[in-house]
N, C-alpha and C positions, 0 to 999 in steps of 0.2 A: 504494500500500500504506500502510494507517494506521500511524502511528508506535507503538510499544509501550511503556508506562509499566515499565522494567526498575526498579524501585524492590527493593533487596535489604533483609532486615530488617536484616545486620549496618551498614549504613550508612545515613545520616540521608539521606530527600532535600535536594536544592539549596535547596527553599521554606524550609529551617529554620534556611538558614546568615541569621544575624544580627548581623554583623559588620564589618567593612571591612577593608582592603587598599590599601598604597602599591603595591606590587611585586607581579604575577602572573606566577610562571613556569611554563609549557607545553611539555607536547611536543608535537609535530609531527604524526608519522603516523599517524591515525587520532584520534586528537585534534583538531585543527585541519582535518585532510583527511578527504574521504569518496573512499574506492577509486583514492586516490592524487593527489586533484585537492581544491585550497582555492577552497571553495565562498564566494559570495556571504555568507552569511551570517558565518562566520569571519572571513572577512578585512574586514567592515565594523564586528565586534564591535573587530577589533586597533585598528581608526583611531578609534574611540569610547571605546575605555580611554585610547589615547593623547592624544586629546582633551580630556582632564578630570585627565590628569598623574599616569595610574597608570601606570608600569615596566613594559611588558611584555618577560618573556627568552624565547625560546624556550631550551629544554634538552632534545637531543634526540640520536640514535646518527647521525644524517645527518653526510655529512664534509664536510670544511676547506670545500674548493670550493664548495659549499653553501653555506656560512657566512657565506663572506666576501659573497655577495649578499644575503643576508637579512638581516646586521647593515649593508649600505648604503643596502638599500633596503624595507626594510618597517618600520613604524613600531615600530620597539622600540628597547630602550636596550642592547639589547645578544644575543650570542647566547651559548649553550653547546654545544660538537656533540661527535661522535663517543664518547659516553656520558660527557664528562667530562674528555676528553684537553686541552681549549683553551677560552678563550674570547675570544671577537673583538669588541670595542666599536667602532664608528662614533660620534665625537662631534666638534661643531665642527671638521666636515672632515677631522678627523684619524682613522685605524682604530689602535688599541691591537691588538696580537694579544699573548695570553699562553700559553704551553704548557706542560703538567704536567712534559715530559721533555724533555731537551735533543737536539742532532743527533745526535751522536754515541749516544746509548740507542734511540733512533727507529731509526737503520738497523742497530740491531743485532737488536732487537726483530721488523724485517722480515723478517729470514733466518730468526729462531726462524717467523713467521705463514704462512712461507713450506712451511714444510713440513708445519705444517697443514694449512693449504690443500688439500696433494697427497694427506693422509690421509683429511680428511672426501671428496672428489671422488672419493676410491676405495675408500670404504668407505659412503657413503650416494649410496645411486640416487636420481637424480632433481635433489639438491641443487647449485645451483651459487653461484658469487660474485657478490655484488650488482652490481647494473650501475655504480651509482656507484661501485664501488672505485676506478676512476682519483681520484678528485676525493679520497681517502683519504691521510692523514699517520701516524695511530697503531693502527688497527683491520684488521683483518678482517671482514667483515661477510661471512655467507652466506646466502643466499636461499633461502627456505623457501615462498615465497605469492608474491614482488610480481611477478616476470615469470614464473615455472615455476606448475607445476600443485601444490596445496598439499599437503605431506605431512602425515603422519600424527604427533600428539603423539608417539609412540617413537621415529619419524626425527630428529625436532625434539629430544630427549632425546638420543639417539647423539651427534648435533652438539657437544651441548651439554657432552656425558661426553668427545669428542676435546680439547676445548681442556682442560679442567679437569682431564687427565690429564697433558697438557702443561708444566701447572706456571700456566697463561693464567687471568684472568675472564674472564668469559664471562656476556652475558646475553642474553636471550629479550625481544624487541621483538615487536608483532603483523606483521612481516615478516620478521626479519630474526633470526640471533643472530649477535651481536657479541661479537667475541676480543677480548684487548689483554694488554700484558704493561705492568705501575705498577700501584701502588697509588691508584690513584685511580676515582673515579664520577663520577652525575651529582651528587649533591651535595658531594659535596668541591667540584668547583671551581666550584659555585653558590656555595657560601658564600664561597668566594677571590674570586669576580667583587664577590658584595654589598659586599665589605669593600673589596679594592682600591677600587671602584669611586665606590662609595657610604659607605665606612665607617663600614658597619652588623656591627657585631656578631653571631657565631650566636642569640645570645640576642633581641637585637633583632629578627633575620630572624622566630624563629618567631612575633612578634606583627605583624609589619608584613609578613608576604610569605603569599602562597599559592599552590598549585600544581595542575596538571591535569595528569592523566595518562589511560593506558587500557589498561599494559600491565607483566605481571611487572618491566619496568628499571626502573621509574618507582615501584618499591617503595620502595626509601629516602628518597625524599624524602615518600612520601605517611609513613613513619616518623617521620621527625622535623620536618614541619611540621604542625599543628594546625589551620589552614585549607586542607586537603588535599580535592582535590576529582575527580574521572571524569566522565565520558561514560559512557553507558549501556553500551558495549561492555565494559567493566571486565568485566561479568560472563562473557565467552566467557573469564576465565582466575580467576574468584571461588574457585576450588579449591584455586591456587595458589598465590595471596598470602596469606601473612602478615598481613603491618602493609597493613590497606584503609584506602582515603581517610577523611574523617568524613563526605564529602557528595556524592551520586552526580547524575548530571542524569536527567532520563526520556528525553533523545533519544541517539541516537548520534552519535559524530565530530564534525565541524564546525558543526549544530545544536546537540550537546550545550554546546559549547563558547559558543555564542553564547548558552542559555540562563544560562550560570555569568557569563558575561559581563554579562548585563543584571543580575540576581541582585545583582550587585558592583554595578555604574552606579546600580541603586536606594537603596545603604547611604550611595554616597557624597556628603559634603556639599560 
């Protein structure tokens, strides 16, 4: 099947980004994967940024478990997961783990998620809890698409309406929506990981970092970075979002990604 040029007029294509970028952060699912699997091209893009000494973070609602391999073993300077709850650096053999909330709010946090939990499972059919919740510390995540059969945006809304009645955030991934109880996102503790890490400044981040995304959670950051960029899939939720990237690609997922990739590898000197 030939690939589709999704070019939207409210967003610039990739071809016009003219710029550069130390730091690119990314989310994960659908972004970087195509139907749940990181494809050849994605992950040859990650070791080609990283090759030439650009940062790459993933920031993404996937949990701890998760993390903790991806910040050991895939060529990045670092991770952010469960929409912002932690981030976990691997550096000179050493892993940093940082967390938004302490133990004691974490398990308290669980017994409020917990009774979510029993309300969305009996009050939306079909809906169940993500397979990785084991591998979870601060979220609930519920499954809408990745392993059940996909519901309908108003099921996906219900979900969305349980936690947000609960007093929880709550956001809409292209799998998943994710609860939590903190005031925190993905870019709050993008920006806590830049500065701890790298101490870079919010101000500095918006001229030195950029971001891909493909899905309503991945709004704030395409908000407040100015080299904000999609996958062509962006448009299966273009209705939706508010603040859209500046710069779209023409392919979807992990092609798209590997386009914005090259895109970048050619500004850089």
């Amino acid at each position: 099947m030939p690939e589709e040029n999704f070019y939207n007029i409210e967003m610039k294509n990739i071809r016009d980004f003219n710029s550069s970028v130390q730091f690119l952060l990314t989310d994960i699912d659908d972004t970087l994967t195509d139907d749940g699997r990181l494809g050849p091209e994605a992950y040859e893009s990650l070791w080609k940024l990283h090759s030439v000494g650009i940062h790459v973070i993933p920031v993404t609602g996937r949990p701890a478990g998760w993390c903790e391999m991806i910040a050991r073993q895939w060529p990045v300077s670092g991770v952010v997961g469960e929409n912002g709850a932690f981030y976990f650096r691997y550096h000179q053999n050493r892993m940093t783990r940082h967390f938004a909330l302490d133990e004691k709010t974490r398990n308290e946090n669980q017994k409020k998620l917990e009774v979510i939990r029993r309300e969305v499972l009996t009050q939306v059919s079909g809906a169940a809890v993500a397979s990785d919740q084991f591998c979870r510390m601060f979220d609930l995540a519920i499954d809408f698409c990745e392993d059940v059969p996909a519901l309908p945006k108003s099921e996906i809304q219900r979900i969305l309406k349980i936690f947000e009645q609960a007093g929880a955030q709550a956001k809409v991934s292209s799998i998943h929506v994710n609860g939590w109880f903190g005031h925190y996102n993905k870019l709050s503790q993008s920006l806590e990981f830049l500065q701890n890490e790298f101490g870079l400044s919010p101000t500095s981040a918006k001229h030195k970092c950029g971001f891909v995304g493909d899905s309503p959670n991945d709004e704030p950051m395409w908000e407040f970075f100015p080299h904000g960029f999609a996958v062509a899939n962006i448009n299966n939720f273009a209705a939706e979002i508010i603040h859209k990237p500046t710069y779209v690609a023409n392919h979807r997922g992990g092609k798209g990604f590997a386009e914005i990739a090259e895109k970048i590898l050619s500004l850089t000197k």
